[in-house]
NUKOLFI-9661 format. One record per residue (C-alpha): residue number from 1; x, y, z. Coordinates in nm, 4 decimals, padded with zeros to 6 digits, always signed. Layout:
N
<atom n="NUM" px="X" py="Y" pz="Z"/>
...
***
This chain:
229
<atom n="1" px="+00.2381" py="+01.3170" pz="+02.2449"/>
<atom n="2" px="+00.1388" py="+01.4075" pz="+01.9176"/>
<atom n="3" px="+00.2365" py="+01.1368" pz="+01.6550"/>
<atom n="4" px="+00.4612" py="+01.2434" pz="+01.3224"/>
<atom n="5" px="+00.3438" py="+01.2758" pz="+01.0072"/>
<atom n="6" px="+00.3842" py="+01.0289" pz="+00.7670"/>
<atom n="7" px="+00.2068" py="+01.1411" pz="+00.4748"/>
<atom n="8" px="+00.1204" py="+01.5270" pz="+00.4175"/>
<atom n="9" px="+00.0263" py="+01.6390" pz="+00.1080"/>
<atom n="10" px="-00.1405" py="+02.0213" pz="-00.0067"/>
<atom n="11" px="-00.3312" py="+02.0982" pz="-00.2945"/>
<atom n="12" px="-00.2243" py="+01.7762" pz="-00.5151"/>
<atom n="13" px="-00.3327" py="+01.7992" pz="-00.8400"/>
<atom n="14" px="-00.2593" py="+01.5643" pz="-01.1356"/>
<atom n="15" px="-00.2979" py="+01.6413" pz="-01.4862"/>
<atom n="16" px="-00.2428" py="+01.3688" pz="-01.7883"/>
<atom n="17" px="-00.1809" py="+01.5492" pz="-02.1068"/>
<atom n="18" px="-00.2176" py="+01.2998" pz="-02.4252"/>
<atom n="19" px="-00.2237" py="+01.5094" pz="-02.7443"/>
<atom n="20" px="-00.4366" py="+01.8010" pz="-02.7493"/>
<atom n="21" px="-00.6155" py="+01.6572" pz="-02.4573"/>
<atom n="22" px="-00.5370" py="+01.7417" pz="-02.1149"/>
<atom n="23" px="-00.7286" py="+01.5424" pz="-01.8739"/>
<atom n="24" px="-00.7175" py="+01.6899" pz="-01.4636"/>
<atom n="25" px="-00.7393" py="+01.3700" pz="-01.2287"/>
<atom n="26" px="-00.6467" py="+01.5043" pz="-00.8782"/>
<atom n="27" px="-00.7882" py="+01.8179" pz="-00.8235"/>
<atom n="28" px="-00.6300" py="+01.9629" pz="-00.5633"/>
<atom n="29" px="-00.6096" py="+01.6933" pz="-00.2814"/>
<atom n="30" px="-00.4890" py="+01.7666" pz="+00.0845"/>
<atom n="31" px="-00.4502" py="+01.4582" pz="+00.2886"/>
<atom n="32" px="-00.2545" py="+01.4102" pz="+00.6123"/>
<atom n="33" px="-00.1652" py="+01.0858" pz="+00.7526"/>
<atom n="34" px="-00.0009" py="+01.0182" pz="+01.0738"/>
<atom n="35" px="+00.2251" py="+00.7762" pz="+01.2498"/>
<atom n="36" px="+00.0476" py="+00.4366" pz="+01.3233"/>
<atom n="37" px="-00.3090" py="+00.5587" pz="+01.1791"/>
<atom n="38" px="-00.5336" py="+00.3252" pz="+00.9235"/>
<atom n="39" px="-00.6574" py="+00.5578" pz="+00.6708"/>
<atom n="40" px="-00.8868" py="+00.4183" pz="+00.4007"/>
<atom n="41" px="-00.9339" py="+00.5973" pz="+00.0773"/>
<atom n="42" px="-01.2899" py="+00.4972" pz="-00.1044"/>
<atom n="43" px="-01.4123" py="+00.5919" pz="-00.4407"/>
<atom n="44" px="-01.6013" py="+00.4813" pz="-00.7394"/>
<atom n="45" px="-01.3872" py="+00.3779" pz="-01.0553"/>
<atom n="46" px="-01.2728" py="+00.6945" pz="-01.1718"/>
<atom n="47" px="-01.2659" py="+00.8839" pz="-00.8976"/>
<atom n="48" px="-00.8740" py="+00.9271" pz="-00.9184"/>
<atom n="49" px="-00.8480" py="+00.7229" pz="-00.5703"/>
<atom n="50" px="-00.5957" py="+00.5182" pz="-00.7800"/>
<atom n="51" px="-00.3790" py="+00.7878" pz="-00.9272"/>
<atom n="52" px="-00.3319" py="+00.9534" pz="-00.5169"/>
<atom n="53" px="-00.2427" py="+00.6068" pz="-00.4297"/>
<atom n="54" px="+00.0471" py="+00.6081" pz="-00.7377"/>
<atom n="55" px="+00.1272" py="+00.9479" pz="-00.5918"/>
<atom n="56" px="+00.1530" py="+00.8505" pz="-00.2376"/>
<atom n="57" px="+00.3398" py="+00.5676" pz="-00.3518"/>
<atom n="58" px="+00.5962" py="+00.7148" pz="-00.5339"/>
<atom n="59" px="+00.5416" py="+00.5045" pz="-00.8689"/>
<atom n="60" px="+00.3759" py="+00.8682" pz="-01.0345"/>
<atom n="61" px="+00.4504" py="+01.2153" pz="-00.9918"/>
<atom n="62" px="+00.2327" py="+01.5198" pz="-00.9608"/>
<atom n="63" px="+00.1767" py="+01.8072" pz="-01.1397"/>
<atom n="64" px="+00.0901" py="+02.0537" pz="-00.8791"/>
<atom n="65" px="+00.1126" py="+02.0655" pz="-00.4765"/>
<atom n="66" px="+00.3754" py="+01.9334" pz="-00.1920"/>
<atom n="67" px="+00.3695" py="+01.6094" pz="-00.0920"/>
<atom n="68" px="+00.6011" py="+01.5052" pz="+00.2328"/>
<atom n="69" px="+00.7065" py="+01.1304" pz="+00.2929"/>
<atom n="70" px="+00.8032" py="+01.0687" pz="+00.6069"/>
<atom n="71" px="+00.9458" py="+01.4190" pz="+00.6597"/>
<atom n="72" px="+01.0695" py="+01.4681" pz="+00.3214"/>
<atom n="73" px="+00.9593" py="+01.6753" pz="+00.0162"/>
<atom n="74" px="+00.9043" py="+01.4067" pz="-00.2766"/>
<atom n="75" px="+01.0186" py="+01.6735" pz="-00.4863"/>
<atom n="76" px="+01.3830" py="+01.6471" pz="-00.4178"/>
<atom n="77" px="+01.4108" py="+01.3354" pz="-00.4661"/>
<atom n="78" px="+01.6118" py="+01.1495" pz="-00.7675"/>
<atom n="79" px="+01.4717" py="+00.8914" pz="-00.9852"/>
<atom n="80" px="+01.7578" py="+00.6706" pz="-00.7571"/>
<atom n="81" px="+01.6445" py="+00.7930" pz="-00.4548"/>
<atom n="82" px="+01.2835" py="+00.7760" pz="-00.5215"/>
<atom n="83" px="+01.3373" py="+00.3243" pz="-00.6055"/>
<atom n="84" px="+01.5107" py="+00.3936" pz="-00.2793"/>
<atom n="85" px="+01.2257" py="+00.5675" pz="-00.0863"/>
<atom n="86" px="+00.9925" py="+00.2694" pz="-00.2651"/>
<atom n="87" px="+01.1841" py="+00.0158" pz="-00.1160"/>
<atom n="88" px="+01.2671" py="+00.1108" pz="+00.2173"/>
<atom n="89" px="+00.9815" py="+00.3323" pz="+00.3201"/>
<atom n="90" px="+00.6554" py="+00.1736" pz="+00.1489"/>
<atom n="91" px="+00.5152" py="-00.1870" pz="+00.1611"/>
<atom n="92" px="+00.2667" py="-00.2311" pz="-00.1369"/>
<atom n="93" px="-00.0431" py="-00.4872" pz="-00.1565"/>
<atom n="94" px="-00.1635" py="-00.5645" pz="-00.4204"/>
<atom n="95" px="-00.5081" py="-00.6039" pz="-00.5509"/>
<atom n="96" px="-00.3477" py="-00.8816" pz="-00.8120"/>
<atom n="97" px="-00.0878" py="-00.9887" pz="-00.5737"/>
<atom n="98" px="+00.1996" py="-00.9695" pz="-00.8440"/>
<atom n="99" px="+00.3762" py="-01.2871" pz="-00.7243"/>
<atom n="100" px="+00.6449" py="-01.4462" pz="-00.9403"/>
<atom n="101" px="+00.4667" py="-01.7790" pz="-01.0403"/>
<atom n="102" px="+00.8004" py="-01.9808" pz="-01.0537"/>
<atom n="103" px="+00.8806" py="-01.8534" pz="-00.7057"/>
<atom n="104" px="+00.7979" py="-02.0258" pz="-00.3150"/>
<atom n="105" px="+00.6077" py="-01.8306" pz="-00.1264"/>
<atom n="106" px="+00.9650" py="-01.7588" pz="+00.0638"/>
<atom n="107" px="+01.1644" py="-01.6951" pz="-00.2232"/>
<atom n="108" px="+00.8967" py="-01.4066" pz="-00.3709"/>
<atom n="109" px="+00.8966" py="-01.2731" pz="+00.0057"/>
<atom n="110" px="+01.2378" py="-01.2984" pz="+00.0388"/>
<atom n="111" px="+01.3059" py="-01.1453" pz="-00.2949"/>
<atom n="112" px="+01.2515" py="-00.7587" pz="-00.2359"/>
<atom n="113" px="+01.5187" py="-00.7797" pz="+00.0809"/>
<atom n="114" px="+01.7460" py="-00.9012" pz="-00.1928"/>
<atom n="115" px="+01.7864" py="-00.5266" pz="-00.3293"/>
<atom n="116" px="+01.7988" py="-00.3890" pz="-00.0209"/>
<atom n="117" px="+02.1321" py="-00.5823" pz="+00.0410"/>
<atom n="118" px="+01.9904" py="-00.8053" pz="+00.3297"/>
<atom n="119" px="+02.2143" py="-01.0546" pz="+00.3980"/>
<atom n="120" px="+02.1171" py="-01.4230" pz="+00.3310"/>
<atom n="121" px="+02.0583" py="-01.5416" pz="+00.6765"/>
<atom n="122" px="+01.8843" py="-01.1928" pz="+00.7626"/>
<atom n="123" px="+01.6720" py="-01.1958" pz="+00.4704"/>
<atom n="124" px="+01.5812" py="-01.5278" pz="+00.5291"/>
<atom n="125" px="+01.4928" py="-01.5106" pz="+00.8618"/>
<atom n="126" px="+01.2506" py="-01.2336" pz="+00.8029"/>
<atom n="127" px="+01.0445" py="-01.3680" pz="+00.5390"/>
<atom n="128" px="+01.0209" py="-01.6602" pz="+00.7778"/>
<atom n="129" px="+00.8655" py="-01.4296" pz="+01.0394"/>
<atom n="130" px="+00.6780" py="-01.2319" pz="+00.7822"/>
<atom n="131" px="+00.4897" py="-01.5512" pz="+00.6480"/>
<atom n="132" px="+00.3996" py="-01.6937" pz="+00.9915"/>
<atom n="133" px="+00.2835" py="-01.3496" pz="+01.0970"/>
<atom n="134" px="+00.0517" py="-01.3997" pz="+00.8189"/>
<atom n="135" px="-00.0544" py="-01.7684" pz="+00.9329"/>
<atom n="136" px="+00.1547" py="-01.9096" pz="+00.6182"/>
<atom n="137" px="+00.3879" py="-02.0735" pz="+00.7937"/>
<atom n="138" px="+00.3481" py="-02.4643" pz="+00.6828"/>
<atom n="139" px="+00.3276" py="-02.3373" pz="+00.2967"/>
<atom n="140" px="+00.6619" py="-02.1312" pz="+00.2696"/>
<atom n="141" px="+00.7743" py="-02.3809" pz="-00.0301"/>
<atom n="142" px="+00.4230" py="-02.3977" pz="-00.2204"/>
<atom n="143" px="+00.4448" py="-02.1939" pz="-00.5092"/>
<atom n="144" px="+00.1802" py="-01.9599" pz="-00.6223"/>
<atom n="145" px="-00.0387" py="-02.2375" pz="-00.8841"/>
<atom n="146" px="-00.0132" py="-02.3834" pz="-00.5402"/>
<atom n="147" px="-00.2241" py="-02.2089" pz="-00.3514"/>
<atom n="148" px="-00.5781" py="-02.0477" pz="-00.2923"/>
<atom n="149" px="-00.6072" py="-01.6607" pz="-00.4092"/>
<atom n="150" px="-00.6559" py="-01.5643" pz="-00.0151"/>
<atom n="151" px="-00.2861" py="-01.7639" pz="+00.0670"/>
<atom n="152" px="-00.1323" py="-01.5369" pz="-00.2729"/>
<atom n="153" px="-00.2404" py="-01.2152" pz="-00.0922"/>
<atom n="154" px="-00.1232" py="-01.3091" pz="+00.2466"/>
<atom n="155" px="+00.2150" py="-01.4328" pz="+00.0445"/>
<atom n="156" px="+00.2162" py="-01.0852" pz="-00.0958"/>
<atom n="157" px="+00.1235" py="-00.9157" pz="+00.2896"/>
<atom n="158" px="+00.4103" py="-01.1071" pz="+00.3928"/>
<atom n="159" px="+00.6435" py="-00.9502" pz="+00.1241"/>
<atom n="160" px="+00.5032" py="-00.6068" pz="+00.2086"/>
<atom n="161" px="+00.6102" py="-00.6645" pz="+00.5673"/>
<atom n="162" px="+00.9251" py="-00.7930" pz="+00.5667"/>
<atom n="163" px="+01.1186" py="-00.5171" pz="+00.5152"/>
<atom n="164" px="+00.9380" py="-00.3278" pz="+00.8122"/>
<atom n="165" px="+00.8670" py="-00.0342" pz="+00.6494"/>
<atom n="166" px="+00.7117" py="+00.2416" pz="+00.8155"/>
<atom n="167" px="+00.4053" py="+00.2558" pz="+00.5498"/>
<atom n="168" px="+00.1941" py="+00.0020" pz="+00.4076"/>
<atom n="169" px="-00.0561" py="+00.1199" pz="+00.1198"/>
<atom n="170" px="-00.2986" py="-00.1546" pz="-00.0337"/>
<atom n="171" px="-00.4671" py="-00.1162" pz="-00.3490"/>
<atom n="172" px="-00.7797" py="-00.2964" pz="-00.3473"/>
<atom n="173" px="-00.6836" py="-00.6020" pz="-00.1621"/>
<atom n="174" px="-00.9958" py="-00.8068" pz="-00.1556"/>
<atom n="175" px="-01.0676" py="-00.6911" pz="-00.5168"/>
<atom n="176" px="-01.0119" py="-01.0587" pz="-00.6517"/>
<atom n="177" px="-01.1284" py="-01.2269" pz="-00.3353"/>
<atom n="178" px="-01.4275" py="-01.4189" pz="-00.2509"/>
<atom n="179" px="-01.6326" py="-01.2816" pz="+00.0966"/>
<atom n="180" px="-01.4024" py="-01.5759" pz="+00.2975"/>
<atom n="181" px="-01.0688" py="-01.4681" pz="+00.1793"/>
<atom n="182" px="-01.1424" py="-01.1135" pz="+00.2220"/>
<atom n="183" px="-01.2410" py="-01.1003" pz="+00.5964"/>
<atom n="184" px="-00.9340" py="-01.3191" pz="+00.6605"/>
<atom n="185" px="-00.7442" py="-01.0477" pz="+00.4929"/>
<atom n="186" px="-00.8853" py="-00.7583" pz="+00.6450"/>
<atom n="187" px="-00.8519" py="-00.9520" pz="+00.9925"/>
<atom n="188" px="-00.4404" py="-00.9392" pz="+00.9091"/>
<atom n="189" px="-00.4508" py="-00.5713" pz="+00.7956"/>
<atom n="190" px="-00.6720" py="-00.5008" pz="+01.0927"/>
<atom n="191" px="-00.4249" py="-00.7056" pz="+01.3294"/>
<atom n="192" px="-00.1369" py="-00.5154" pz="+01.1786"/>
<atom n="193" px="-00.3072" py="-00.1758" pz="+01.2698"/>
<atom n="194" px="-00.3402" py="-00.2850" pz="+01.6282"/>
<atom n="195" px="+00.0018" py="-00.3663" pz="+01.6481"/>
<atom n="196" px="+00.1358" py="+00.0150" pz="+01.4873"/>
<atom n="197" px="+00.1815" py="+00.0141" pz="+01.1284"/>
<atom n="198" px="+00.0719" py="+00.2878" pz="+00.9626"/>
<atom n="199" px="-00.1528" py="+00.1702" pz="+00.6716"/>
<atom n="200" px="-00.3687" py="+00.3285" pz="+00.3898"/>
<atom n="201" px="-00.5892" py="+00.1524" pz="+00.2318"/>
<atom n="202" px="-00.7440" py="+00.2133" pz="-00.1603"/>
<atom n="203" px="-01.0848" py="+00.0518" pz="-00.1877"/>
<atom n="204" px="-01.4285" py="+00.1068" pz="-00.3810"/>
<atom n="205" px="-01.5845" py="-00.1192" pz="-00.1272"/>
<atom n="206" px="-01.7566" py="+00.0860" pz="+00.1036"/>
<atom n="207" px="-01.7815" py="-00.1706" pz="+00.3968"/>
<atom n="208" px="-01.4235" py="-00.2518" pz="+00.3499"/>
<atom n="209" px="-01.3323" py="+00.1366" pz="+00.3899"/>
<atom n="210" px="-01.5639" py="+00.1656" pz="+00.7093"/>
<atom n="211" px="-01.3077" py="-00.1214" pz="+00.8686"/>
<atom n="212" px="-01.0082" py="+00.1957" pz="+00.9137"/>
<atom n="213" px="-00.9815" py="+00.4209" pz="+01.1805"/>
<atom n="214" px="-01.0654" py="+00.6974" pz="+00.9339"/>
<atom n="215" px="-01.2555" py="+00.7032" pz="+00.5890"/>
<atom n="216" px="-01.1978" py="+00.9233" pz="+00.3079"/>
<atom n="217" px="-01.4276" py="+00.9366" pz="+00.0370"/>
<atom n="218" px="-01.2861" py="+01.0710" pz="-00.3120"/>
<atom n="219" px="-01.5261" py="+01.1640" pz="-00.6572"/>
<atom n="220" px="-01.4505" py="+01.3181" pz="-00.9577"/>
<atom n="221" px="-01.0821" py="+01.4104" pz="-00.8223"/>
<atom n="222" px="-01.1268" py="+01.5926" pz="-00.4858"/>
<atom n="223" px="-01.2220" py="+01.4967" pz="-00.1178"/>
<atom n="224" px="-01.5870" py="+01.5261" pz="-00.0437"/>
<atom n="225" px="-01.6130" py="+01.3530" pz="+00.2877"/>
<atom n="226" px="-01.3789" py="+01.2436" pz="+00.5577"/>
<atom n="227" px="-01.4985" py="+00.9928" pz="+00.8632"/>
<atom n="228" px="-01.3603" py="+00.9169" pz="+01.1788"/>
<atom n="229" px="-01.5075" py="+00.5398" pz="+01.2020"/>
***
């Protein structure tokens, strides 16, 4: 059976206009992602692999194109439903984790289920799960100062989880890892692939982006290469 499509978007283009200049990012980007695939997305810095991920993620909009979420055209979508779609739909990793220092490592995984309208006992349950998933499961009360930079991103894996969205998208998430931290990492993202989830990944490491299922390399704004690994 042929899986659904998560993510399909035609001829996205991007275009930043400050002043007199106007500066074209995305140049006309078609990318199709389906149900339970791990795409990564590799680039230089400045490729615009950053701006798609915005895009895909709903925290930017595009100037040109169609971009489907799930089934739906981003388009129609309010600024309401869109922290909606954000919430429910997409699980983001960070590359600089963006915990809440003052937080336990349950409180900043619980905290996102918190504006979905999770119940206490729900919520907390979850990030439980979440954070043992993740091997975490004897540091739930450590706060962040607590804890090694490859425990933050596995807190903030667990966060991305929690609310079992269908998507995951990580923006460079062994960017401010040492080599140790980042294979234990990519083992979890890899695990969670296994199991289903549907994950793209944003990387300028090109060994990193070889770990997906499929590889797409972005310069200067457009696809030049895609590879089934």
């Amino acid at each position: 059976m042929d899986r659904k499509s998560i993510i399909d978007m035609k001829d996205i283009r991007k275009t930043y206009n400050t002043g007199a200049l106007s500066v074209e990012v995305l140049k006309g980007i078609s990318i199709d992602v389906r149900e339970g695939e791990f795409v990564t997305v590799v680039g230089a810095s400045g490729s615009g692999k950053s701006t798609l991920m915005n895009i895909i993620g709903c925290l930017d909009s595009l100037t040109e194109g169609e971009y489907h979420l799930d089934g739906k055209d981003i388009a129609s979508y309010t600024d309401n439903e869109l922290s909606t779609v954000r919430n429910e739909k997409i699980g983001f990793i960070f590359q600089k984790f963006n915990l809440l220092p003052r937080l336990t490592a349950l409180e900043n995984v619980e905290l996102p289920l918190i504006y979905k309208g999770m119940k206490k006992s729900e919520r907390r349950q979850n990030a439980i799960d979440a954070l043992s998933m993740v091997g975490l499961g004897d540091r739930m009360e450590h706060k962040p100062s607590e804890m090694s930079g490859g425990q933050q991103q596995r807190v903030a894996i667990a966060r991305a989880l929690a609310g079992n969205p269908p998507l995951l998208l990580a923006d460079e998430p062994t960017g401010n890892l040492d080599s140790k931290s980042s294979d234990e990492v990519m083992d979890i993202i890899l695990d969670l692939h296994r199991q289903g989830r549907t994950i793209v990944l944003i990387t300028h490491d090109n060994e990193v982006a070889r770990m997906g299922s499929r590889m797409i390399k972005v310069k200067d704004g457009i696809v030049i290469d895609e590879v089934i690994n």
